[in-house]
C-alpha positions in Angstrom: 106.4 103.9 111.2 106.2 107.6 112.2 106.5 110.5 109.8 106.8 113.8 110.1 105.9 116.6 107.7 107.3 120.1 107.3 106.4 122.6 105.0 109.4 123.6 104.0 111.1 127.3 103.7 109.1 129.8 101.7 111.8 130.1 99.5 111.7 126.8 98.7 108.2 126.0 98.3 108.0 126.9 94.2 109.9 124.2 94.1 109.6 121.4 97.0 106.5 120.0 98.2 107.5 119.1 101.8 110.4 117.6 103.4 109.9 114.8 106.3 111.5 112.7 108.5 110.3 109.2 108.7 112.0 107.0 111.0 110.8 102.9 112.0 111.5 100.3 114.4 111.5 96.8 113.5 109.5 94.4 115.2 111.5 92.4 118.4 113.4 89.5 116.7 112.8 90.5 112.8 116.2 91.6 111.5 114.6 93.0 108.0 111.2 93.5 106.5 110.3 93.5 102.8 107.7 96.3 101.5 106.3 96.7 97.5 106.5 100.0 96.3 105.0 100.8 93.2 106.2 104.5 91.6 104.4 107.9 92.6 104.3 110.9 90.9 107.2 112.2 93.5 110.8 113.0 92.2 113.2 113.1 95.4 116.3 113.1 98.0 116.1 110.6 100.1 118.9 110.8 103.2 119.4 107.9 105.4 121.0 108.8 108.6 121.8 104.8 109.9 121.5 101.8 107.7 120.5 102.4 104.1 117.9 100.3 102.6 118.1 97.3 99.9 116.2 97.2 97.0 115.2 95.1 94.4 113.3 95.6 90.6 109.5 93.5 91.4 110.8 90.3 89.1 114.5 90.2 90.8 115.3 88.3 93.5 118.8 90.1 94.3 118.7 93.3 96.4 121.3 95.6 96.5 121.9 98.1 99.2 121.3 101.9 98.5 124.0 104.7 99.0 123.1 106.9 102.2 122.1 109.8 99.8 119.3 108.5 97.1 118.1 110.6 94.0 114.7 109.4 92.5 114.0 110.6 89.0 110.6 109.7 87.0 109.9 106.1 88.5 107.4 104.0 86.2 108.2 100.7 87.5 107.6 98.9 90.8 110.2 98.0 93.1 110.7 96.1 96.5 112.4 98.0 99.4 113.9 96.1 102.0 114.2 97.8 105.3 117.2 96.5 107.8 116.7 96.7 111.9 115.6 100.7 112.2 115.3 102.8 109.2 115.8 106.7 110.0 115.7 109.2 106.9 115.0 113.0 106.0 113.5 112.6 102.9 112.5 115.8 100.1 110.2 115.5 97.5 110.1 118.0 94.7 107.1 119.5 93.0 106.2 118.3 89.5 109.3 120.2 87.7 111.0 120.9 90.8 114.2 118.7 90.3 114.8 119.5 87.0 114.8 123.3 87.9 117.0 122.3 90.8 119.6 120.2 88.6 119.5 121.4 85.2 119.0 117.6 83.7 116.5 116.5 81.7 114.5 114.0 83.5 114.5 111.7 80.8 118.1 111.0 81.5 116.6 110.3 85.3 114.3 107.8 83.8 113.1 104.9 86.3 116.4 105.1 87.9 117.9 105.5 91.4 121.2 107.4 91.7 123.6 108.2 94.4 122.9 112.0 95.2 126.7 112.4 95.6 127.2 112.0 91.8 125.0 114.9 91.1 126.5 117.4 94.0 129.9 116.2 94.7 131.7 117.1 97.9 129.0 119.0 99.5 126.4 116.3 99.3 129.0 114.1 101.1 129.6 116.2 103.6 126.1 116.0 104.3 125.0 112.6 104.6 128.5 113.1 107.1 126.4 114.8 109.2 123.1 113.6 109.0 125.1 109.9 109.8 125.9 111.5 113.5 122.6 112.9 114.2 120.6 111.7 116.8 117.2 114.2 116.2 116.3 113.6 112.4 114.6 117.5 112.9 118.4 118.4 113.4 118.6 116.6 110.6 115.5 118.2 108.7 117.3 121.7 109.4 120.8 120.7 107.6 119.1 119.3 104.3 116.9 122.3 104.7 120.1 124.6 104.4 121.7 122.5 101.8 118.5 123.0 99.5 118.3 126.7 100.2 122.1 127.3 99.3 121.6 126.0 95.9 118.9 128.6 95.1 121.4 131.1 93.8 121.8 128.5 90.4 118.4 127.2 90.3 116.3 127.3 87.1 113.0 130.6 86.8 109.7 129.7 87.6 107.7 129.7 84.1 103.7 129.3 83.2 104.8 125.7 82.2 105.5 124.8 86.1 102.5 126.2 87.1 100.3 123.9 84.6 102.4 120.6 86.1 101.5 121.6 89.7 97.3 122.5 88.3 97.9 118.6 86.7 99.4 117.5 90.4 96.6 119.0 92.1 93.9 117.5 90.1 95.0 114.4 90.4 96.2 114.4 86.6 91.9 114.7 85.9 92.2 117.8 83.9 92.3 117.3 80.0 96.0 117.9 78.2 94.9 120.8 76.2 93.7 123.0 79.3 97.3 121.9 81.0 98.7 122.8 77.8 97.1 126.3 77.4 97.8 127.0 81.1 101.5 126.7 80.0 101.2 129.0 77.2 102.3 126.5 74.7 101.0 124.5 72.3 100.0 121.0 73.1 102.9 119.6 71.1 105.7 122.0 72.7 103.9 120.9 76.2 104.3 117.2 75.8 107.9 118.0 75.0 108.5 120.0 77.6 107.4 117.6 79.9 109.1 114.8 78.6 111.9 116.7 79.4 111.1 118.5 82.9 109.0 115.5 84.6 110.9 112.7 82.5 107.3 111.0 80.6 104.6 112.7 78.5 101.8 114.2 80.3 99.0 111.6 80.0 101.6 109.0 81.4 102.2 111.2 84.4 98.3 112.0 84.8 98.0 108.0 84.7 100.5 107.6 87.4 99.0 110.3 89.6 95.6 108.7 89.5 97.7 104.8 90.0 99.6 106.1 93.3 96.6 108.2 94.9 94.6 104.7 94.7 98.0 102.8 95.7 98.2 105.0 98.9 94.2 105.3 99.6 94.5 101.7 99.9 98.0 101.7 102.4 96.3 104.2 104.6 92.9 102.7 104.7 92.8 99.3 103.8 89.2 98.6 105.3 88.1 101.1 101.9 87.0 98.7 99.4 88.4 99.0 95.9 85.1 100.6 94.3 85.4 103.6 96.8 89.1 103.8 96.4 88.6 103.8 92.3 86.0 106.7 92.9 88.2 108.4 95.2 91.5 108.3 92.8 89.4 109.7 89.8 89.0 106.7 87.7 86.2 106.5 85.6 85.6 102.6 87.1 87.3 99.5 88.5 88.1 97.7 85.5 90.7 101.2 84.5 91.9 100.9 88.3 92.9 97.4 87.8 94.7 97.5 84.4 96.8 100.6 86.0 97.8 98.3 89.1 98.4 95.2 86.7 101.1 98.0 84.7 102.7 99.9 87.8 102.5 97.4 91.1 103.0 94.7 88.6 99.9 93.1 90.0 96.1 93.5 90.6 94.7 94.8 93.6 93.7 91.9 95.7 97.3 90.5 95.2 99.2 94.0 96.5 96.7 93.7 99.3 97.8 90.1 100.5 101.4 91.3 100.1 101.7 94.3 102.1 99.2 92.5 104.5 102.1 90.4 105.1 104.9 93.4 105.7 105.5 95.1 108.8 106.1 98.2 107.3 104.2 100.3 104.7 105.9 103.0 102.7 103.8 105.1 101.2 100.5 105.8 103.2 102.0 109.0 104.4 102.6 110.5 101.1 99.9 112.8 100.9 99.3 115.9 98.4 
C-alpha cells in the first residue's frame, strides 16, 4: 500500500493534522482482501476516488459497501474493512476537536458511527467526490479536498485554550494526568470532561486509553518483528498485562490473535497513521 502525507495549508493546520493519499493494488488473482481495524484516536473524511470499500462491525458477518465520501466520528469499536481490486482515496484527519469546530455537531451524536459526508455538506460534497471519481493523480485529487476544506473556513468554530489542551493530550500519547489537561484548558476538571464529551465525542480518560490502544495497534502493523513488551513500553503503558486488556476491549481480541489475523491480510491499514 503506498501513502502519501501532506501537511496540509497553514490555514488549516489548527484544525487538520495531515491530509494523504493512500492508494493499493491487489495481489494478481485476489479480487478482495479483508483487514481488522480497531478505532484510533482520528476523526476524518475519507474520499474514495474508484471502488469504495465494505465494511463490517468485528462480530458481523455481513459487509456493507461505504458511500464514496466517508465521515468518521469518535470510533470505540473495531471493525473489518474489506478492500475490492484497487483501493484509491484522499483521506483527512482532524485534530483532536478539529471536526467538531469544522461541523458544529457534538461528537457524541458522531459516536462509533460512519456517515456519508454528503449528509453533512449537501451539494457541494457531491460535487466533489464528482470529481475526485474522474481523477487519475490522487495529488490532483489531494489539491480539490484541499480547496473544499479551506472554503469552509469562513463558518468554522474559534480556536480556544480547551483545543490546545486536546492536542497537549494527543501529543502525549493521552500520558498526561486529567487535571493538568484540565488546567491547560482553563476549566475545571468537571467542565473539561464535558466539554470533551461533547468536542471529541468520550470523556477524556477514554480518549487517553484509546490513544495509548492505537499507538500499540500501529507500532505492531508497522513493525511486527517488535515484540509486545517493547511495543507496551513504547505506547506508554505502565505493563503488558494493561496492553492486553485494552486490545481484548478495542480490537476485540488479544495481541497474539490480531497478529495471526493481519498476518493473514494483504493489506494493512493503519501502520501509516503516524502522529
Amino acid at each position: 500500500m503506498k501513502v502519501i502525507t501532506y501537511i496540509p495549508h497553514q490555514a488549516l493546520q489548527q484544525l487538520i493534522l495531515r491530509i494523504s493519499t493512500v492508494e493499493a493494488n491487489l495481489p494478481e488473482g485476489v479480487n478482495s482482501v479483508v483487514s481488522p481495524y480497531p478505532p484510533t484516536p482520528y476523526q476524518s473524511i475519507i474520499f474514495y476516488c474508484n471502488n469504495p470499500i465494505s465494511m463490517s462491525k468485528n462480530d458481523d458477518v455481513d459487509f456493507k459497501k461505504q458511500p464514496l465520501s466517508v465521515l468518521l466520528g469518535p470510533q470505540v469499536s473495531r471493525v473489518n474493512i474489506k478492500v475490492h481490486n484497487r483501493l484509491k482515496a484522499v483521506r483527512v484527519d482532524f485534530l483532536p476537536g478539529g471536526l467538531f469546530r469544522f461541523l458544529k455537531i457534538p461528537m457524541n451524536e458522531l459516536f462509533d458511527k460512519g456517515f456519508d459526508a454528503k449528509d453533512f455538506f449537501g451539494m457541494k460534497m457531491k460535487i466533489l467526490t464528482e470529481q475526485l471519481s474522474e481523477i487519475t493523480d490522487l495529488e490532483v485529487g489531494k489539491k480539490l479536498v484541499e480547496k473544499f476544506l479551506l472554503d469552509r473556513l469562513r463558518i468554522v468554530n474559534d480556536h480556544l485554550p480547551f483545543d490546545n489542551a486536546l492536542h497537549v493530550l494527543y501529543r502525549n500519547n493521552g500520558n498526561i494526568s486529567m487535571e493538568k489537561a484540565a488546567s491547560l484548558s482553563c476549566l475545571s476538571l468537571k467542565q473539561f470532561e464535558r466539554k470533551c464529551k461533547e468536542r471529541i465525542g468520550m470523556n477524556p480518560k477514554s480518549y487517553a486509553r484509546i490513544l495509548k490502544f492505537s499507538k500499540a495497534y500501529r507500532l505492531h502493523e508497522a513493525s511486527p518483528e517488535l515484540d509486545w513488551i517493547s511495543i507496551a513500553y513504547e505506547a506508554g503503558y505502565y505493563d503488558q498485562m494493561h496492553m492486553i486488556k485494552d486490545f481484548k476491549v478495542f480490537a476485540g481480541v488479544n495481541p497474539s490473535e490480531i497478529e495471526k489475523q493481519l498476518r493473514n491480510t494483504a493489506i494493512k491499514m493503519q501502520k501509516d497513521l503516524n502522529f
